[in-house]
PDB file of N, CA, C and O in Angstrom:
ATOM      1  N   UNK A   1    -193.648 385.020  86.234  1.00  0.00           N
ATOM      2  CA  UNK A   1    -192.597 384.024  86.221  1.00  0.00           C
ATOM      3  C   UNK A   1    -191.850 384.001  87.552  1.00  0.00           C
ATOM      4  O   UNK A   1    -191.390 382.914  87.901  1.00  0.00           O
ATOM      5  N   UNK A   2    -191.703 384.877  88.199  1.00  0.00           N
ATOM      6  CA  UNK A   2    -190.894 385.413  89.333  1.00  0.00           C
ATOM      7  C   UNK A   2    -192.176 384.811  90.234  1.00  0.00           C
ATOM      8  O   UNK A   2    -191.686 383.931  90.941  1.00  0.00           O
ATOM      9  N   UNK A   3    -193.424 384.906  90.468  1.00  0.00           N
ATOM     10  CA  UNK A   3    -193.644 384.343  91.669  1.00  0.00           C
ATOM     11  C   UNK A   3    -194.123 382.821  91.319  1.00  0.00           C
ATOM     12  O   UNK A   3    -194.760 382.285  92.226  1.00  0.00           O
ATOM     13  N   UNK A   4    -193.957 382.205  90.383  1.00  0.00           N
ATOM     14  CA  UNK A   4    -193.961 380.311  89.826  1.00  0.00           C
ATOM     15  C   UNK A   4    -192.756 380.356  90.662  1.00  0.00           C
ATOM     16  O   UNK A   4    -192.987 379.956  91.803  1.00  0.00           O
ATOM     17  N   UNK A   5    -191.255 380.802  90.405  1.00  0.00           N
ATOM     18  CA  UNK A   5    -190.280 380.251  90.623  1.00  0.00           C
ATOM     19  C   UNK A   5    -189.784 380.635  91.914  1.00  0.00           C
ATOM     20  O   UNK A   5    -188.685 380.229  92.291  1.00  0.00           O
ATOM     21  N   UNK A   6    -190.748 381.642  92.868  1.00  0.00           N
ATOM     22  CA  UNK A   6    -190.478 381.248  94.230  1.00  0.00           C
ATOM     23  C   UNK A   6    -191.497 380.434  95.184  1.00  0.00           C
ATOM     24  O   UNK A   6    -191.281 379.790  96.210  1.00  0.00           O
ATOM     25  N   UNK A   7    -192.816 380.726  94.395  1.00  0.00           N
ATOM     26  CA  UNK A   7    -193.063 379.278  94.879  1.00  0.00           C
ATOM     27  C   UNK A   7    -192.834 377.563  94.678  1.00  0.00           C
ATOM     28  O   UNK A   7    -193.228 376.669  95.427  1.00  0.00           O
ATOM     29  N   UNK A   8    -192.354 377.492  93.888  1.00  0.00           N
ATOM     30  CA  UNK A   8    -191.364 375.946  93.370  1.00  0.00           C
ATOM     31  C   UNK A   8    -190.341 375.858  94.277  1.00  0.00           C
ATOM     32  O   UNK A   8    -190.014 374.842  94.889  1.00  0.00           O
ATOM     33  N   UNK A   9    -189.689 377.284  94.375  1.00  0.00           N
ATOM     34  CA  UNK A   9    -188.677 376.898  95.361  1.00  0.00           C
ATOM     35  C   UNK A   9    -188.514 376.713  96.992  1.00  0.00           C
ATOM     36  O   UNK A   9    -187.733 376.081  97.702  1.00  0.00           O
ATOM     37  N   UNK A  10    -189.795 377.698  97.264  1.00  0.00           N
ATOM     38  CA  UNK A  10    -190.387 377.243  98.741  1.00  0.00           C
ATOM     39  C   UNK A  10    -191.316 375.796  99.036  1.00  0.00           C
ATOM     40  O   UNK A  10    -191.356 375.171 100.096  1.00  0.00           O
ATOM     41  N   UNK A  11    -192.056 375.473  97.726  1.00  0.00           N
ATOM     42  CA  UNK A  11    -192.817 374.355  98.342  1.00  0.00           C
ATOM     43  C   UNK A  11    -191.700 373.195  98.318  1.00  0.00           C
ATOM     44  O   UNK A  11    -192.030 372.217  98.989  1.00  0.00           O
ATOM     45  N   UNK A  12    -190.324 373.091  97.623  1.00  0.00           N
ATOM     46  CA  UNK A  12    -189.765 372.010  97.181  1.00  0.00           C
ATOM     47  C   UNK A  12    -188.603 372.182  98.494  1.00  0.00           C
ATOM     48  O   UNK A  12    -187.895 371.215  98.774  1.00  0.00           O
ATOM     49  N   UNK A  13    -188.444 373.817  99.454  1.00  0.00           N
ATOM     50  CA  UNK A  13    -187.927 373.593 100.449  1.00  0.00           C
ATOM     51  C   UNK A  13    -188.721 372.825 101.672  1.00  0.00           C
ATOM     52  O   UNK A  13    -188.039 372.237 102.511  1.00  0.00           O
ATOM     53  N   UNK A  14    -190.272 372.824 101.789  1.00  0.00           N
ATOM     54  CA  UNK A  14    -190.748 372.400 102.399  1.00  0.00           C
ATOM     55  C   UNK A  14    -191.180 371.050 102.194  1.00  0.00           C
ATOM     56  O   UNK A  14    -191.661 370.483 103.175  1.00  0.00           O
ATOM     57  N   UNK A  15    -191.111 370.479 101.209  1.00  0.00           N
ATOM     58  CA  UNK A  15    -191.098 369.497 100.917  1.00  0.00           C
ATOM     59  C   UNK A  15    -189.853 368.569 101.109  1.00  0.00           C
ATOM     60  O   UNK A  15    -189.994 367.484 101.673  1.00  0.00           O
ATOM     61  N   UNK A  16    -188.890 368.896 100.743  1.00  0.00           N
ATOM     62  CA  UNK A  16    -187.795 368.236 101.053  1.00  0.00           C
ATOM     63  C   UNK A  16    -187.012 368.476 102.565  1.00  0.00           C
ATOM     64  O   UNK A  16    -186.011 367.803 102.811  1.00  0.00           O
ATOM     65  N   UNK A  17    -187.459 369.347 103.434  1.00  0.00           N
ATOM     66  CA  UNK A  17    -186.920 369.414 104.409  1.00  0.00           C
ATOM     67  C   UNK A  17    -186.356 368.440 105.147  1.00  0.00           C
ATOM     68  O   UNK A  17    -185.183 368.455 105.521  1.00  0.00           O
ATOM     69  N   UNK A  18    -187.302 367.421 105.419  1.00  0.00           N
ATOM     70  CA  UNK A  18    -186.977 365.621 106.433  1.00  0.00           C
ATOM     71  C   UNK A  18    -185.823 365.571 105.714  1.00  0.00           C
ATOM     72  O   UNK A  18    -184.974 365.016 106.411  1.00  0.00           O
ATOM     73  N   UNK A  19    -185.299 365.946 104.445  1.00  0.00           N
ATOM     74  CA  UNK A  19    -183.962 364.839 103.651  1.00  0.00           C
ATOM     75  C   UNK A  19    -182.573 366.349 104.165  1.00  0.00           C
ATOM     76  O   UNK A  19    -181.386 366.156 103.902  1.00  0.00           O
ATOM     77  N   UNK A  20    -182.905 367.316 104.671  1.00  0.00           N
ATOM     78  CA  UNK A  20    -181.652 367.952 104.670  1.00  0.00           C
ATOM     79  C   UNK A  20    -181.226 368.884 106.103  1.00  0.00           C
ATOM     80  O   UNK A  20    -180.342 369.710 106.332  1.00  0.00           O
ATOM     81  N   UNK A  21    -182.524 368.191 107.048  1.00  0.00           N
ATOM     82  CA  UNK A  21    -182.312 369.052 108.600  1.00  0.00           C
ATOM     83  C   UNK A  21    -182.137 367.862 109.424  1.00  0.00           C
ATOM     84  O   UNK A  21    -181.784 366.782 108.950  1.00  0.00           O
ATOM     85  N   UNK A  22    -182.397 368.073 110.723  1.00  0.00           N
ATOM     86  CA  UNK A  22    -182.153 367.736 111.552  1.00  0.00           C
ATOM     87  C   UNK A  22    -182.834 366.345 111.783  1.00  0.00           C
ATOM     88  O   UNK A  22    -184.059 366.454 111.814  1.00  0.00           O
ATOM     89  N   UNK A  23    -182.358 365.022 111.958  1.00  0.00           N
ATOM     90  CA  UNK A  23    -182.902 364.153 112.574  1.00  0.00           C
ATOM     91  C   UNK A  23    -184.119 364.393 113.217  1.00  0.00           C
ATOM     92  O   UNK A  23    -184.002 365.403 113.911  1.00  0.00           O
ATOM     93  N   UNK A  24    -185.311 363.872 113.293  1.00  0.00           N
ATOM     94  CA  UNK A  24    -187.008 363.923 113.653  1.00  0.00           C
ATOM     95  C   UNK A  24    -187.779 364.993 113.010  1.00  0.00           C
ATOM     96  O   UNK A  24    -188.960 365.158 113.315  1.00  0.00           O
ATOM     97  N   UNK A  25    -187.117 365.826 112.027  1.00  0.00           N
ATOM     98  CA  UNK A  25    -188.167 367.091 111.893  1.00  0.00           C
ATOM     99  C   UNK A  25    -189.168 366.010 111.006  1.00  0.00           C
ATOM    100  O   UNK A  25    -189.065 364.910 110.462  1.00  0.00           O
ATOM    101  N   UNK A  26    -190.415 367.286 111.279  1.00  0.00           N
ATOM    102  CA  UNK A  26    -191.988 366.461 110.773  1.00  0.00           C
ATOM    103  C   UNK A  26    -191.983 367.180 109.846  1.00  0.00           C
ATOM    104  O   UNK A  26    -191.794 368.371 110.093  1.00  0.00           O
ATOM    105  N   UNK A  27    -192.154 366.831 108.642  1.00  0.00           N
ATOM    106  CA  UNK A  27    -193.156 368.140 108.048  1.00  0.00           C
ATOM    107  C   UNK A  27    -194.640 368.288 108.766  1.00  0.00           C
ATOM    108  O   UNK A  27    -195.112 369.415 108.608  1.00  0.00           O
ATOM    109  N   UNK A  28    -195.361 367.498 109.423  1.00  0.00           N
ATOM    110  CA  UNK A  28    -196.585 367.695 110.087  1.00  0.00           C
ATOM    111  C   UNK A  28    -196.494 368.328 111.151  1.00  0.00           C
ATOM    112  O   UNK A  28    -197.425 369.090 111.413  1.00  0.00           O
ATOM    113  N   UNK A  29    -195.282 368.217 112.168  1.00  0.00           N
ATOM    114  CA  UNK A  29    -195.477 368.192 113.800  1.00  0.00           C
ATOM    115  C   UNK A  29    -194.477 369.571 113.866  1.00  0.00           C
ATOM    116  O   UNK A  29    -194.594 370.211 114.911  1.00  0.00           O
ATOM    117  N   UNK A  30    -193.537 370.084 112.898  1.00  0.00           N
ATOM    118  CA  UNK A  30    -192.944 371.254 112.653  1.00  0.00           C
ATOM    119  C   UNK A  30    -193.230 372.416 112.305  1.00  0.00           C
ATOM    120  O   UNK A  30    -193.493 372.301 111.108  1.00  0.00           O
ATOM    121  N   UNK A  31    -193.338 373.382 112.566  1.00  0.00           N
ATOM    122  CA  UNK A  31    -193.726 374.724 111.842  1.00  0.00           C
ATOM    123  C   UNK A  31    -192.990 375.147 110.462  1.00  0.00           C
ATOM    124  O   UNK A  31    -191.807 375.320 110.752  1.00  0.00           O
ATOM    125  N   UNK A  32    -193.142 375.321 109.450  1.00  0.00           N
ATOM    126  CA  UNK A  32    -192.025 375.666 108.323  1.00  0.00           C
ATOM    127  C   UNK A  32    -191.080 376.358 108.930  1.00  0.00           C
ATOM    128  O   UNK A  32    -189.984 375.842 109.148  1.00  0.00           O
ATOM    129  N   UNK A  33    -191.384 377.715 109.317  1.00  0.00           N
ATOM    130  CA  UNK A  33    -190.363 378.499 109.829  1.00  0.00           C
ATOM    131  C   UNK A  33    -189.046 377.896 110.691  1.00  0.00           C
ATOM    132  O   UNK A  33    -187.885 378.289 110.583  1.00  0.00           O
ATOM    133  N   UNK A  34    -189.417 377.118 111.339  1.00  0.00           N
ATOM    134  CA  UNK A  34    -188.386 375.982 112.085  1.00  0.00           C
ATOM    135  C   UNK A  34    -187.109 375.838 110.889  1.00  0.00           C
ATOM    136  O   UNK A  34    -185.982 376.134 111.284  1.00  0.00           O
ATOM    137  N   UNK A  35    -187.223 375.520 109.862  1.00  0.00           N
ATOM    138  CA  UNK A  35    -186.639 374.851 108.969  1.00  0.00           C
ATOM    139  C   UNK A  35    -185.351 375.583 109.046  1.00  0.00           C
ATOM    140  O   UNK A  35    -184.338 375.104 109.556  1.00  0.00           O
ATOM    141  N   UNK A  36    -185.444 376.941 108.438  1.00  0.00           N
ATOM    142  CA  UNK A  36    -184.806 378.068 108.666  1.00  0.00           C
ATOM    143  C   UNK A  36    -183.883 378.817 109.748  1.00  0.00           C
ATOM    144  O   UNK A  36    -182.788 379.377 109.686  1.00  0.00           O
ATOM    145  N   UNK A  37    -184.957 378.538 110.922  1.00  0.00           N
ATOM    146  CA  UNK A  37    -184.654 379.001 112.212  1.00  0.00           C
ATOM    147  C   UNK A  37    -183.767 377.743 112.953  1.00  0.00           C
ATOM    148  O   UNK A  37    -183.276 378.014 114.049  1.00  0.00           O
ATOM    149  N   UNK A  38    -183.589 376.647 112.503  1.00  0.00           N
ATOM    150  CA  UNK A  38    -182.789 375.737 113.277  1.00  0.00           C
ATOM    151  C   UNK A  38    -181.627 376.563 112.927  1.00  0.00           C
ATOM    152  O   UNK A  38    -181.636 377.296 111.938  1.00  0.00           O
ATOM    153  N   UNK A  39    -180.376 376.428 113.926  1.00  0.00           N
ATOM    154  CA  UNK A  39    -179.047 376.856 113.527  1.00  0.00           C
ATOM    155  C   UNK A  39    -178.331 375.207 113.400  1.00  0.00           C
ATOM    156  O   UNK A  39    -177.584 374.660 114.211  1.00  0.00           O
ATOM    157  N   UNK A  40    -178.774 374.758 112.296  1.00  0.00           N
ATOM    158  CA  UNK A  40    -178.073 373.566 111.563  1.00  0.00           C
ATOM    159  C   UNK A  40    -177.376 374.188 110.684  1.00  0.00           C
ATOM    160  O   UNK A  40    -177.425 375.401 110.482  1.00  0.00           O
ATOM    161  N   UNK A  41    -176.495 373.176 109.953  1.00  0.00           N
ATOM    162  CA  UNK A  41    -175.599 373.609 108.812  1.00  0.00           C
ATOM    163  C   UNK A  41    -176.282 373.713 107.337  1.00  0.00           C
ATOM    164  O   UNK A  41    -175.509 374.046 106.438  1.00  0.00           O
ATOM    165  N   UNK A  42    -177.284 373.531 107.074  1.00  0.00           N
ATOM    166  CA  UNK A  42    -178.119 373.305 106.192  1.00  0.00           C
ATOM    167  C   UNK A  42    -179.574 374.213 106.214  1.00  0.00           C
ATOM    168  O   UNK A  42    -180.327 374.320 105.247  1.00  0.00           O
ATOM    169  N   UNK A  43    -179.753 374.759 107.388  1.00  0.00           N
ATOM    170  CA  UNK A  43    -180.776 375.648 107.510  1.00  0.00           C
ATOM    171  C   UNK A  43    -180.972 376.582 106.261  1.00  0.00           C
ATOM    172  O   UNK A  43    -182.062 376.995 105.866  1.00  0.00           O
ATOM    173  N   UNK A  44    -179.385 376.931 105.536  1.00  0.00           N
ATOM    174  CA  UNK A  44    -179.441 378.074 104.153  1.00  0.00           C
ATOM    175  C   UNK A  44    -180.482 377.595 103.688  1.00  0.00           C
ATOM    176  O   UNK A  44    -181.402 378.382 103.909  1.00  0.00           O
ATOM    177  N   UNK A  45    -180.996 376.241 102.878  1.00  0.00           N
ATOM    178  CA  UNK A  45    -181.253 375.672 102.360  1.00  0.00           C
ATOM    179  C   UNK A  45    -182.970 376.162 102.757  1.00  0.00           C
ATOM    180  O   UNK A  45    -183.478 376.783 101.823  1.00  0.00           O
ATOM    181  N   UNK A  46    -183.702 376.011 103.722  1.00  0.00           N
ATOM    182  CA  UNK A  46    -184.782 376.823 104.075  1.00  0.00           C
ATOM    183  C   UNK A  46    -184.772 378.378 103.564  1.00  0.00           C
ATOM    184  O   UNK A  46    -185.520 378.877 102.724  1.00  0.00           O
ATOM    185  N   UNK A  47    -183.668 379.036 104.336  1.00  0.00           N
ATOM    186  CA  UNK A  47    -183.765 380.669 103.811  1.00  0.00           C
ATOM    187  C   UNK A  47    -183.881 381.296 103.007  1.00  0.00           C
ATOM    188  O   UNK A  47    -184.381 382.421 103.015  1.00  0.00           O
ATOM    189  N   UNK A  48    -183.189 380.370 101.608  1.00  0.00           N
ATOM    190  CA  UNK A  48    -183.031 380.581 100.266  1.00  0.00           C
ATOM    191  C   UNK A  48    -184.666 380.766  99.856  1.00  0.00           C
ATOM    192  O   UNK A  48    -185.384 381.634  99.359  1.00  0.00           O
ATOM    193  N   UNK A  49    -184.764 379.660 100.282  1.00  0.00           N
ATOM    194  CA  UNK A  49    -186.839 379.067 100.003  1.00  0.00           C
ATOM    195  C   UNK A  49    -187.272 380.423 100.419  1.00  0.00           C
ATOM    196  O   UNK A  49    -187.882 381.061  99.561  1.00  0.00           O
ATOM    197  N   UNK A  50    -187.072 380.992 101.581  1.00  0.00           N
ATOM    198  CA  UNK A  50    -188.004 382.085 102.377  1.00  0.00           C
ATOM    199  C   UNK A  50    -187.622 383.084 101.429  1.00  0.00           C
ATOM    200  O   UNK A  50    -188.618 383.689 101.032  1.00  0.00           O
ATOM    201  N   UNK A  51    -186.832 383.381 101.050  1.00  0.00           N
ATOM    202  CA  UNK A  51    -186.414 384.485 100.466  1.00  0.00           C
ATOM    203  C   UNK A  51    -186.537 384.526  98.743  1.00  0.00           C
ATOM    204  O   UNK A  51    -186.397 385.486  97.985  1.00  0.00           O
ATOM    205  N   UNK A  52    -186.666 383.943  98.623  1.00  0.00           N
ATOM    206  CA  UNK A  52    -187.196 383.554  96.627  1.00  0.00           C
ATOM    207  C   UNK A  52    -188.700 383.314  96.885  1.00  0.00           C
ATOM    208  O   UNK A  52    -189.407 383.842  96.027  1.00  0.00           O
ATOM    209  N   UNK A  53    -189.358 382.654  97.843  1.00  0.00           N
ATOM    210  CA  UNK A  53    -190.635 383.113  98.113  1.00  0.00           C
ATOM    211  C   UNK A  53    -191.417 384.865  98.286  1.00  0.00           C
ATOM    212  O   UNK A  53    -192.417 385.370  97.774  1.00  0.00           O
ATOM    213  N   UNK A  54    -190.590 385.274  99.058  1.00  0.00           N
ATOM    214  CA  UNK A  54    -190.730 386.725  99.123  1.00  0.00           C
ATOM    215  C   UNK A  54    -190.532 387.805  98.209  1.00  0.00           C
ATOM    216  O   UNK A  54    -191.199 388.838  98.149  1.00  0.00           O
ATOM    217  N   UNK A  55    -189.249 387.372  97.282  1.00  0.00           N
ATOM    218  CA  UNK A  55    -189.124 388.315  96.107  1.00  0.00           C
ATOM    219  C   UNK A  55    -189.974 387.740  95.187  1.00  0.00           C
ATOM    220  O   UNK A  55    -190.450 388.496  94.340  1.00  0.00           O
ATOM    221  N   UNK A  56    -190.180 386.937  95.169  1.00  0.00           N
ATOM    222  CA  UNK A  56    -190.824 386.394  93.801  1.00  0.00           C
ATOM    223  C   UNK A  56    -192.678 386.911  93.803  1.00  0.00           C
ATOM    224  O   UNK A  56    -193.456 386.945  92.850  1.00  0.00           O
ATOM    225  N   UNK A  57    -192.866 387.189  94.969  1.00  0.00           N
ATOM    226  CA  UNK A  57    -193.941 388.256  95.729  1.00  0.00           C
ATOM    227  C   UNK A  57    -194.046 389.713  95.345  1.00  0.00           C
ATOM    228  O   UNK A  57    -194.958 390.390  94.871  1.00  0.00           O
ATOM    229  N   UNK A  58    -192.794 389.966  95.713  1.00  0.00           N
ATOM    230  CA  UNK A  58    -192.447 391.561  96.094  1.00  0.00           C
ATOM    231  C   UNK A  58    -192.188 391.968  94.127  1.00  0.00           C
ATOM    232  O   UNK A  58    -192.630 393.015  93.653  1.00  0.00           O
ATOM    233  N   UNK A  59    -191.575 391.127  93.434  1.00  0.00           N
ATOM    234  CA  UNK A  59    -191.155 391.357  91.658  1.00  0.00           C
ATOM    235  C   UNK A  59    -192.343 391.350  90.840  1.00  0.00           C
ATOM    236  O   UNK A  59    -192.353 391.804  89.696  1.00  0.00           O
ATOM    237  N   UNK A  60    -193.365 390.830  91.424  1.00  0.00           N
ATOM    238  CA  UNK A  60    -194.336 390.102  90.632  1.00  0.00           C
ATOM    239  C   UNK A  60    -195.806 391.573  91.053  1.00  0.00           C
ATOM    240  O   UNK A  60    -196.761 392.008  90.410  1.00  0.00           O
ATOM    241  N   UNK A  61    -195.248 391.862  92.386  1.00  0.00           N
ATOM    242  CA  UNK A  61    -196.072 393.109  92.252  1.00  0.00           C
ATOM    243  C   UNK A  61    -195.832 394.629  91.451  1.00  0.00           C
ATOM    244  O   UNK A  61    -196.472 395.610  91.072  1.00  0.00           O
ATOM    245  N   UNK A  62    -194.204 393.991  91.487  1.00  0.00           N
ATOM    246  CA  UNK A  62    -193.724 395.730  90.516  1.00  0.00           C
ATOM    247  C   UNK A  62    -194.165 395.571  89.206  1.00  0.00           C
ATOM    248  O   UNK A  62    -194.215 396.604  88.539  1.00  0.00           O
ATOM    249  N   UNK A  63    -194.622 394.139  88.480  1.00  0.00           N
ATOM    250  CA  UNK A  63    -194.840 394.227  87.114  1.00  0.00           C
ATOM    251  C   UNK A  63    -196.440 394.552  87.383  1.00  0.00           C
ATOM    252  O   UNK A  63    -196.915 395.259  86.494  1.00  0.00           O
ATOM    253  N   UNK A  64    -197.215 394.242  88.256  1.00  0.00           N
ATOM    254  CA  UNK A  64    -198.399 394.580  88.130  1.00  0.00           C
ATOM    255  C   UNK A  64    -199.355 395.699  89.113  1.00  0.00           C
ATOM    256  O   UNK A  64    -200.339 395.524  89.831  1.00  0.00           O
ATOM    257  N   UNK A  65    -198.422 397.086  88.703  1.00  0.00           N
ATOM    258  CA  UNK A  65    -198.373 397.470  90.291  1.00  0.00           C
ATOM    259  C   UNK A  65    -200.031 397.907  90.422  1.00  0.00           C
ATOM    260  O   UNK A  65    -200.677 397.944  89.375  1.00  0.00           O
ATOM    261  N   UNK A  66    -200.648 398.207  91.599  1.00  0.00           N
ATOM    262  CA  UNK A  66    -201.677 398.521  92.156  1.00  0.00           C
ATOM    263  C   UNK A  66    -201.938 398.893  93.516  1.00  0.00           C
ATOM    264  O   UNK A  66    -201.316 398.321  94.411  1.00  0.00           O
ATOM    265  N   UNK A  67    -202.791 399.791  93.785  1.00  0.00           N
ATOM    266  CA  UNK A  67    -202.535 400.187  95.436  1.00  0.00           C
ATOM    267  C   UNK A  67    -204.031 398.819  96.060  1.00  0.00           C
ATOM    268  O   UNK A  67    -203.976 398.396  97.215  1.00  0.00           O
ATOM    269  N   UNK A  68    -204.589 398.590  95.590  1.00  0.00           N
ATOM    270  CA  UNK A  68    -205.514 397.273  96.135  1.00  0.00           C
ATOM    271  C   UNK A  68    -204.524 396.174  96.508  1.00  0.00           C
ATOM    272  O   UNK A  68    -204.724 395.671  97.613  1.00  0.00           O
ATOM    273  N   UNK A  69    -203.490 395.702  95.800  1.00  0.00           N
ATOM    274  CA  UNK A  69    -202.628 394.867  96.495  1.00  0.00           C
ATOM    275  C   UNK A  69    -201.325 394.928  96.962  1.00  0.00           C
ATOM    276  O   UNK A  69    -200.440 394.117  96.687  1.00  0.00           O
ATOM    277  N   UNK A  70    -201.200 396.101  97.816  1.00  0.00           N
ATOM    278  CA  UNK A  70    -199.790 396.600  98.253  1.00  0.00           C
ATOM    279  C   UNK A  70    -199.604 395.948  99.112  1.00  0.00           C
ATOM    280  O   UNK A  70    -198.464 395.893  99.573  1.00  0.00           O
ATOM    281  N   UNK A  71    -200.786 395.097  99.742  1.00  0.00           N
ATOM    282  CA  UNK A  71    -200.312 394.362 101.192  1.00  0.00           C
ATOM    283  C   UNK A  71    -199.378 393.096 100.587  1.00  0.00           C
ATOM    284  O   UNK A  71    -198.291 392.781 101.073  1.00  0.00           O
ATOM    285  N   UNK A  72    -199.902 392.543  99.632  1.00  0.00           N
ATOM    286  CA  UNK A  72    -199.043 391.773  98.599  1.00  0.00           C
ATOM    287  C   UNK A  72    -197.770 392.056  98.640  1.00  0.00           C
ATOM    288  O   UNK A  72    -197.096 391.345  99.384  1.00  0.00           O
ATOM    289  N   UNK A  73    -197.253 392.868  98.071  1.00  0.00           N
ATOM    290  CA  UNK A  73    -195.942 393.615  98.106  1.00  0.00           C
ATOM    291  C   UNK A  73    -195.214 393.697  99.695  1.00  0.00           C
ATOM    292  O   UNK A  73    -194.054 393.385  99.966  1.00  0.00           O
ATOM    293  N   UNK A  74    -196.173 394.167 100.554  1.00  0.00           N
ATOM    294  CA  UNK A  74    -195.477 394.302 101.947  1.00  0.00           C
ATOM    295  C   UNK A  74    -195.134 393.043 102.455  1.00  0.00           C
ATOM    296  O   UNK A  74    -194.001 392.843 102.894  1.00  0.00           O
ATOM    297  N   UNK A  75    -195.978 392.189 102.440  1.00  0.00           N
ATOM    298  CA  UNK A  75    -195.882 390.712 102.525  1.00  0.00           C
ATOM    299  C   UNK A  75    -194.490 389.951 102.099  1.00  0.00           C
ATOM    300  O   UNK A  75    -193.696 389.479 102.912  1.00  0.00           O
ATOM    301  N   UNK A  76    -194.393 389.931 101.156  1.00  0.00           N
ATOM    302  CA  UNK A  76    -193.323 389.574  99.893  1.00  0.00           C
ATOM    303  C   UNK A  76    -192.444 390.209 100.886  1.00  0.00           C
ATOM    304  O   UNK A  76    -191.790 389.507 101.658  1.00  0.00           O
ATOM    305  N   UNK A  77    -192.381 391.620 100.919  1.00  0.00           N
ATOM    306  CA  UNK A  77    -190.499 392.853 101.536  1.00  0.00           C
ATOM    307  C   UNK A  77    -190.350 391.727 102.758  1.00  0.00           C
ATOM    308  O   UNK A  77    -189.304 391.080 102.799  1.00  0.00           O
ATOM    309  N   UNK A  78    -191.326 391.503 103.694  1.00  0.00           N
ATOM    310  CA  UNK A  78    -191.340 391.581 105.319  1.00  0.00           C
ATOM    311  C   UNK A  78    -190.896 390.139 105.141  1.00  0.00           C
ATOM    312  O   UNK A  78    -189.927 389.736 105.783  1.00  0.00           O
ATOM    313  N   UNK A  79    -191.653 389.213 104.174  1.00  0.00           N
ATOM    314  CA  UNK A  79    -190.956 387.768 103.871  1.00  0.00           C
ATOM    315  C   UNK A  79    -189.349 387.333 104.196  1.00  0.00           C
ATOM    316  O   UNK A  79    -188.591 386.676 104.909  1.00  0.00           O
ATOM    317  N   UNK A  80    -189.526 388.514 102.751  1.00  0.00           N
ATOM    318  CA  UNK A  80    -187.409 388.062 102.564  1.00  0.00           C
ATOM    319  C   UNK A  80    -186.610 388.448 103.456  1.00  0.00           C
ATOM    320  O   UNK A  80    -185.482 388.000 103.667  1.00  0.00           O
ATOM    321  N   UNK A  81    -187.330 389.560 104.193  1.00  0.00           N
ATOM    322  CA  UNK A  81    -186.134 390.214 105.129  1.00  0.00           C
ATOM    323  C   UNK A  81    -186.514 389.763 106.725  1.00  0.00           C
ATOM    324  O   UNK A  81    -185.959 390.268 107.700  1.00  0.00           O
ATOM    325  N   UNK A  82    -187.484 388.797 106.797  1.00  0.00           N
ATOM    326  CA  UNK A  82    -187.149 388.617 107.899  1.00  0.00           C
ATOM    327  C   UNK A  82    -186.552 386.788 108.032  1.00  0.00           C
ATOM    328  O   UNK A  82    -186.139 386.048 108.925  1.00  0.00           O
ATOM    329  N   UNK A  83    -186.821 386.707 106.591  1.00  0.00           N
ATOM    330  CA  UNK A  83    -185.541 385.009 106.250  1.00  0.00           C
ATOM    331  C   UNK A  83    -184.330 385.298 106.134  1.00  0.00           C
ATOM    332  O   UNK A  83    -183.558 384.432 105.725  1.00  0.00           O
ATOM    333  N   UNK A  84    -183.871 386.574 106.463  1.00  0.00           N
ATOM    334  CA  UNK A  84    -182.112 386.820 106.327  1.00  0.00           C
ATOM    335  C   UNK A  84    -181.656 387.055 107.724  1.00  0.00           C
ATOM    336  O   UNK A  84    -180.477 387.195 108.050  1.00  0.00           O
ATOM    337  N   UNK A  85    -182.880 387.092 108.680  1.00  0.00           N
ATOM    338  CA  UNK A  85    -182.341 386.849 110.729  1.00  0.00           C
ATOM    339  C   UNK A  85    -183.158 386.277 111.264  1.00  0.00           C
ATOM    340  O   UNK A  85    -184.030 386.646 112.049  1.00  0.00           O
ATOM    341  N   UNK A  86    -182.737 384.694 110.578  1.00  0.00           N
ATOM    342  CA  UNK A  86    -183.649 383.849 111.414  1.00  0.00           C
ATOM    343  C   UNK A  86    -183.544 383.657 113.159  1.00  0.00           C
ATOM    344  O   UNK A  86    -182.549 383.866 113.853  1.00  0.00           O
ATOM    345  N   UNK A  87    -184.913 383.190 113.607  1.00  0.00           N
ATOM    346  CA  UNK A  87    -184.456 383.086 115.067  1.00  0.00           C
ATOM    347  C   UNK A  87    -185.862 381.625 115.740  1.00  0.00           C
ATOM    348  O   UNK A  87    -187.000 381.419 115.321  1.00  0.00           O
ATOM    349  N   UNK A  88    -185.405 381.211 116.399  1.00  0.00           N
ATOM    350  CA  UNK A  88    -186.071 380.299 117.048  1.00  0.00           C
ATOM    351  C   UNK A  88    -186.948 380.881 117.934  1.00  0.00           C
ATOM    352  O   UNK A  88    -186.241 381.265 118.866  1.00  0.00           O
ATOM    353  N   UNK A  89    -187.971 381.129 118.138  1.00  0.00           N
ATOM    354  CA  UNK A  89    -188.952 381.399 119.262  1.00  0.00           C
ATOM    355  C   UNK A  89    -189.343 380.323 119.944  1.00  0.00           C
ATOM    356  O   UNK A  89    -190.038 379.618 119.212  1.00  0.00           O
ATOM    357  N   UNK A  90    -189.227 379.920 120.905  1.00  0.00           N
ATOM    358  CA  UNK A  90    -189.673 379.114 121.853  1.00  0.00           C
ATOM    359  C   UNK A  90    -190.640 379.620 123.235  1.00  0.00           C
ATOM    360  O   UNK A  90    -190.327 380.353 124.172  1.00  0.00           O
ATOM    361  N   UNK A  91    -192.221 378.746 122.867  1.00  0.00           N
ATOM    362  CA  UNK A  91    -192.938 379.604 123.784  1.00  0.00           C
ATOM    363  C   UNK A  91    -193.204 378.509 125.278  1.00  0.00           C
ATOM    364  O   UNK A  91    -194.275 378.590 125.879  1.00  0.00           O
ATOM    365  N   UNK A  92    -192.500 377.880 125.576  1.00  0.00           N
ATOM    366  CA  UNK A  92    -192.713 376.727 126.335  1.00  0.00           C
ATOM    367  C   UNK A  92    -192.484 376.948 127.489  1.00  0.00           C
ATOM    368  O   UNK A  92    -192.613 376.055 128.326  1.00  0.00           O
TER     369      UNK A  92
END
């Protein structure tokens, strides 16, 4: 249940992004991570996504735990915690 309801909530951040960032973002011509990493007033609105994506990862492995999919789990930790310091990389 925990990883349905962080992915609903990440695809519906990426999906709705054009309606709550910045004037021109693409969903095509943008990276997701952008979403987040803009320092707009509305960027939460991405992070939340990154971060209910990641637990809903990281919860969903404690109910089914196994050492074959711990990368699962690491995935999920490294998710949420690196959607709580977002940053813009610019390689230009």
């Amino acid at each position: 249940m925990c990883i349905k309801f962080g992915i609903l909530t990440f695809a519906a951040t990426i999906l709705l992004g054009p309606l709550y960032t910045v004037e021109g973002y693409s969903v095509t011509a943008n990276t997701i991570s952008e979403l987040g990493a803009q320092r707009t007033p509305n960027n939460v609105v991405a992070i939340i996504g990154f971060v209910a994506f990641g637990l809903g990862i990281a919860i969903e492995w404690l109910r089914h735990r196994s050492w074959v999919t711990t990368p699962f789990l690491l995935f999920g930790i490294f998710i949420a915690a690196l959607s709580v310091c977002p940053r813009a990389v610019r390689l230009d």
